[in-house]
VMD Tcl script that draws the C-alpha trace (Angstrom):
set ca {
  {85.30 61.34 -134.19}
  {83.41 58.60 -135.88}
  {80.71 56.25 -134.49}
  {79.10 53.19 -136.23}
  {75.54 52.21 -135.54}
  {74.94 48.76 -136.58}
  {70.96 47.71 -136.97}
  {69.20 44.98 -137.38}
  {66.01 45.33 -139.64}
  {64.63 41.68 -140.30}
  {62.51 42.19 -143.36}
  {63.28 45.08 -144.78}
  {65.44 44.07 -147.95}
  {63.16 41.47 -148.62}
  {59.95 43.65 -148.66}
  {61.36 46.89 -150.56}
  {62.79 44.37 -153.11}
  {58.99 42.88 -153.16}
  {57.75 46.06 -153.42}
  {60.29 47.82 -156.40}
  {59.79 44.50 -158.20}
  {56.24 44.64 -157.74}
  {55.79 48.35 -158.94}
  {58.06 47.85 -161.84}
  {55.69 44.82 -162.96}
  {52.68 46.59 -162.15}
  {49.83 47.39 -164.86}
  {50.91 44.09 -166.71}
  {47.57 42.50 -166.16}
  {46.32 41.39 -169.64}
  {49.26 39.03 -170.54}
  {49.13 36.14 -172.52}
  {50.08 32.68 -170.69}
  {54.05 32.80 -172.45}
  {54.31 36.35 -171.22}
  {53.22 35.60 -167.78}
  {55.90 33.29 -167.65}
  {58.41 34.96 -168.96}
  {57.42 38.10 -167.01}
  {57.32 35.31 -163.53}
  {61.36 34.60 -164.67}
  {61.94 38.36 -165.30}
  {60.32 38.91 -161.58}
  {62.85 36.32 -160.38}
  {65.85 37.50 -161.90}
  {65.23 41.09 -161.42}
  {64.23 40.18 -157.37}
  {67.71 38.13 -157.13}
  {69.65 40.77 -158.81}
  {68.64 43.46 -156.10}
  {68.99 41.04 -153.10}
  {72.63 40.66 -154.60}
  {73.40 43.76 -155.10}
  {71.67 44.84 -151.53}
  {73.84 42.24 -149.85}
  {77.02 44.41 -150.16}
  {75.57 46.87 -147.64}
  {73.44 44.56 -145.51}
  {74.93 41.76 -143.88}
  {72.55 38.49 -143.45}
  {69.72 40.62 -145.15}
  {68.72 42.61 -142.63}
  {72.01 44.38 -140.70}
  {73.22 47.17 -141.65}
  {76.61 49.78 -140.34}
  {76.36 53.57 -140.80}
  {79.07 55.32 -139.38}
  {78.70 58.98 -138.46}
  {81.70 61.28 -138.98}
  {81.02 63.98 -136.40}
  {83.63 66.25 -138.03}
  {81.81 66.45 -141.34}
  {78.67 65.43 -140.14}
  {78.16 63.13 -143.11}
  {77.01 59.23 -142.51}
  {78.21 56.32 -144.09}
  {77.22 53.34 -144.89}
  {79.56 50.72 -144.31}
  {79.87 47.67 -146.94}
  {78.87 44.30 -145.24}
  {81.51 42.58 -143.39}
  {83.51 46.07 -142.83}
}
mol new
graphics top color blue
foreach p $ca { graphics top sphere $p radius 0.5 }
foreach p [lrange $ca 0 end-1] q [lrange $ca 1 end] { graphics top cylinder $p $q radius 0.2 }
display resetview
């Protein structure tokens, strides 16, 4: 048998984006004013490139499907829109 669980988690793309963009920019401190701004753009690319790529398993940013296979015991998660 298989059950889907759909859940709603308002903020939660958004922040772990925030925060795996934020740790991958972190100890970048001492940068000169055309680096800052090139590391803001790289920040904003790399943050719209997750949120894309997120969006194929959660559906309005923040619901998500797992379905449980109770045969195999294994979960799924369920592309958005499925």
């Amino acid at each position: 048998m298989k059950i889907q669980f759909t859940m709603k988690t308002p903020d939660v793309v958004s922040e772990s984006i925030d925060a795996a963009v934020r740790n991958k920019f972190s100890g970048t401190e001492e940068l000169s004013n055309v680096e800052l701004f090139q590391q803001i753009d790289d920040t904003e690319d790399l943050r719209s490139e997750l949120t894309d790529l997120a969006s194929k398993w959660f559906q309005y940013g923040e619901d998500v499907t797992l379905e449980l296979d109770t045969n195999t015991q294994k979960i799924t998660v369920l592309l958005a829109g499925d």
